[in-house]
VEXMINU-254130 format. One line per field, with one value per residue (C-alpha): residue number from 1; residue in three letters; x, y, z. Coordinates in pm, 1 decimal. Layout:
resi = c(NUM/...)
resn = c(ALA/...)
px = c(X/...)
py = c(Y/...)
pz = c(Z/...)
//
This chain:
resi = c(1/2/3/4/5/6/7/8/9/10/11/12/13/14/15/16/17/18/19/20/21/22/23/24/25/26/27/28/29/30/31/32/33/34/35/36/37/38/39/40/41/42/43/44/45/46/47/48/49/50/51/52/53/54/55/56/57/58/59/60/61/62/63/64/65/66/67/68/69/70/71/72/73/74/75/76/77/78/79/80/81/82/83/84/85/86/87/88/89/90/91/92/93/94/95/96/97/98/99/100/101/102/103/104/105/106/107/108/109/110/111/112/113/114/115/116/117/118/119/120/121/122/123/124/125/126/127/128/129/130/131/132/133/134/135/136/137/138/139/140/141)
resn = c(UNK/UNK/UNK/UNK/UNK/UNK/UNK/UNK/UNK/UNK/UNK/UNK/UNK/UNK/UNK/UNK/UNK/UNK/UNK/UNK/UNK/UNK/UNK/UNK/UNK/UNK/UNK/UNK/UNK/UNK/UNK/UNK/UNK/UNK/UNK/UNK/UNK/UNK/UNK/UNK/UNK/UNK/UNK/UNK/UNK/UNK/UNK/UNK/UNK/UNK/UNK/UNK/UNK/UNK/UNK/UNK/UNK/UNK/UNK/UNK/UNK/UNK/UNK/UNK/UNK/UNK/UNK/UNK/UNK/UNK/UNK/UNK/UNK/UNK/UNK/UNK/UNK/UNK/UNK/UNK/UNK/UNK/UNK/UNK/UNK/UNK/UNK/UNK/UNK/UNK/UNK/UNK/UNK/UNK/UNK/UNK/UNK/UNK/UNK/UNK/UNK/UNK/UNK/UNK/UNK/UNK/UNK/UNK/UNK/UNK/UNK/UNK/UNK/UNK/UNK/UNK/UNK/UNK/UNK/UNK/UNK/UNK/UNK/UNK/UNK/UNK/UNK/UNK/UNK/UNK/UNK/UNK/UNK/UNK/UNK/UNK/UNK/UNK/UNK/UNK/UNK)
px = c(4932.1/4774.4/4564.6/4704.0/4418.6/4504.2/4475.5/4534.7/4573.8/4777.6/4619.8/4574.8/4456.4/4236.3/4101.8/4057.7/3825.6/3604.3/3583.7/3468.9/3233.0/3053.6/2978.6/2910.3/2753.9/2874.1/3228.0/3351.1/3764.5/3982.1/4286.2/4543.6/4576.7/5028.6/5010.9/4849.0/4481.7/4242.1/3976.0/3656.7/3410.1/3163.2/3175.5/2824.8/2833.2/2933.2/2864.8/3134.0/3073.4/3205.0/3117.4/2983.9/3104.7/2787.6/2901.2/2535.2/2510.8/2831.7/3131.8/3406.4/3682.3/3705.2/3850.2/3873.2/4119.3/4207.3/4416.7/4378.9/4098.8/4080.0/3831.6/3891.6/3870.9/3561.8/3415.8/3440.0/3288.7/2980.7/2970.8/3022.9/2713.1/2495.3/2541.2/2489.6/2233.9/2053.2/1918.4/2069.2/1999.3/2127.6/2436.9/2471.6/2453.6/2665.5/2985.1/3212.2/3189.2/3223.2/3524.9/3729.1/3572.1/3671.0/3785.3/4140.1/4259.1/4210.5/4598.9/4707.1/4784.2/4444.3/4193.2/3841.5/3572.8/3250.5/2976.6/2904.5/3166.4/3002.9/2664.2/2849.1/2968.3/2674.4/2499.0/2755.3/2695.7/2315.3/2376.9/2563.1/2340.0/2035.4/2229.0/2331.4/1902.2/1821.9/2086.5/2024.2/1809.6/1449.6/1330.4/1020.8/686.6)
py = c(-6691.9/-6461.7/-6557.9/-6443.8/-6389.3/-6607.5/-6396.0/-6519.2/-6134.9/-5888.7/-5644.6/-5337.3/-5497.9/-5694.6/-5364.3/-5203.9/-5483.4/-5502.1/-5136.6/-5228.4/-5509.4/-5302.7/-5040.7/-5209.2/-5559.0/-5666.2/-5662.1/-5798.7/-5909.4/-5962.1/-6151.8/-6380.2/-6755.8/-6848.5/-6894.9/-6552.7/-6677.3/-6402.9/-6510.5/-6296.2/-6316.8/-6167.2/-6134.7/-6106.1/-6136.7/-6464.2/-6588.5/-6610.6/-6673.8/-6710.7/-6412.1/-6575.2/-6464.9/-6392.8/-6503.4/-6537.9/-6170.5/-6131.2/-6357.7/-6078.1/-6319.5/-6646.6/-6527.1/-6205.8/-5940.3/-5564.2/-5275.9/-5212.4/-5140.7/-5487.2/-5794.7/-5953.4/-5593.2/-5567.2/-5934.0/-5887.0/-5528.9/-5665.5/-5948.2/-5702.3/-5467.6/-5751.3/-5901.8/-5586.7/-5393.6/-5721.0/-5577.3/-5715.8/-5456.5/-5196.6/-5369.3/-5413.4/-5048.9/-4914.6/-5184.1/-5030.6/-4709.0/-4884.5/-5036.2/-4737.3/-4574.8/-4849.6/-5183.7/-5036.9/-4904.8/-5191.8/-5269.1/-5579.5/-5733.3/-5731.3/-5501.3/-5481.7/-5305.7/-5222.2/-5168.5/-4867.9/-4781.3/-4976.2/-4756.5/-4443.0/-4556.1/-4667.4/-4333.3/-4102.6/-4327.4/-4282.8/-3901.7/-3841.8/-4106.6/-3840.3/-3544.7/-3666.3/-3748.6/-3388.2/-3227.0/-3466.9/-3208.1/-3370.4/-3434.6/-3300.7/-3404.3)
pz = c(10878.2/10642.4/10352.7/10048.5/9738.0/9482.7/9134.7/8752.6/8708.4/8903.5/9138.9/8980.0/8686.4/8868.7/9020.1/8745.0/8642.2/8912.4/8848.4/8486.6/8570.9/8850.6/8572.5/8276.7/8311.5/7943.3/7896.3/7519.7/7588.0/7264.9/7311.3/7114.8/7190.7/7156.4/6851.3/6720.8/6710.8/6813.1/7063.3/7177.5/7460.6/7592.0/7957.5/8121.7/8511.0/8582.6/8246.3/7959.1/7562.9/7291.1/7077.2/6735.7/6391.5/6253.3/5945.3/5827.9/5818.1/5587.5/5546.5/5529.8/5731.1/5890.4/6200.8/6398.2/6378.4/6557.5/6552.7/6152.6/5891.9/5711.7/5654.3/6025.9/6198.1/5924.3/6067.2/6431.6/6445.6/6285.3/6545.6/6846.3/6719.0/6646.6/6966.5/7110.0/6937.2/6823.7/6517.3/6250.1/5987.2/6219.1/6267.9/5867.2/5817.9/6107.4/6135.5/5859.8/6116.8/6398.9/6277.7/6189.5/6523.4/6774.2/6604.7/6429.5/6672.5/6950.5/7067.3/6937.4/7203.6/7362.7/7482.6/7665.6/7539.1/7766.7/7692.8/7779.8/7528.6/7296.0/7349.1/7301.3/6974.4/6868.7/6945.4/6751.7/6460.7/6507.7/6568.5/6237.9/6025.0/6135.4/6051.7/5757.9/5682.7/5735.9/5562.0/5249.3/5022.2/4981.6/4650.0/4500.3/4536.0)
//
């Protein structure tokens, strides 16, 4: 009798995570809990977290939120860059970006976001930040 793979997720989307995992060893996965809560982790390997608020940083929302521009989209873009960049002040000054970039438009019924995507994000919003420094006219000395 053949053995049949037992799978929480069917097999193309199972595929298609391998895939993923094999390429990008950080993996951050949004989804919604039955009754609408929205739950984040970071996916590392073998290891799975909790992503953390990072409240400390700013207090925009006491959850998490996607797929729109507001204070929970606002909250868990900040969390995602400080977890990845972790550099605080850098993720202070790029998350508003990063939200409108990636965050709003995350489907709202769940999503994953690698990190490789992540990176490329992260240097677009470092590209333009240094444009923006060398067009900026210089004052005087």
């Amino acid at each position: 009798m053949p053995t049949r793979k037992l799978s929480l997720l069917p097999d193309d989307i199972a595929e298609d995570w391998a895939l993923i995992r094999r390429r990008d060893p950080k993996v951050y996965v949004g989804r919604r809990t039955k009754n609408g809560k929205c739950v984040v982790k970071v996916n590392e390997g073998s290891n799975t977290r909790t992503l953390p608020h990072c409240r400390n940083l700013r207090n925009h929302s006491r959850g998490f939120e996607w797929g729109y521009g507001g204070s929970g989209p606002a909250q868990l873009s900040l969390a995602i860059l400080a977890d990845f960049l972790k550099d605080d002040e850098k993720a202070l000054r790029y998350y508003q970006k990063f939200k409108f970039m990636m965050i709003g438009g995350l489907p709202q019924e769940g999503w994953a976001l690698p990190e490789s995507v992540v990176k490329a994000a992260v240097d677009l919003i470092e590209g333009e930040e240094k444009a923006g420094e060398k067009a900026a006219p210089h004052p005087q000395e």
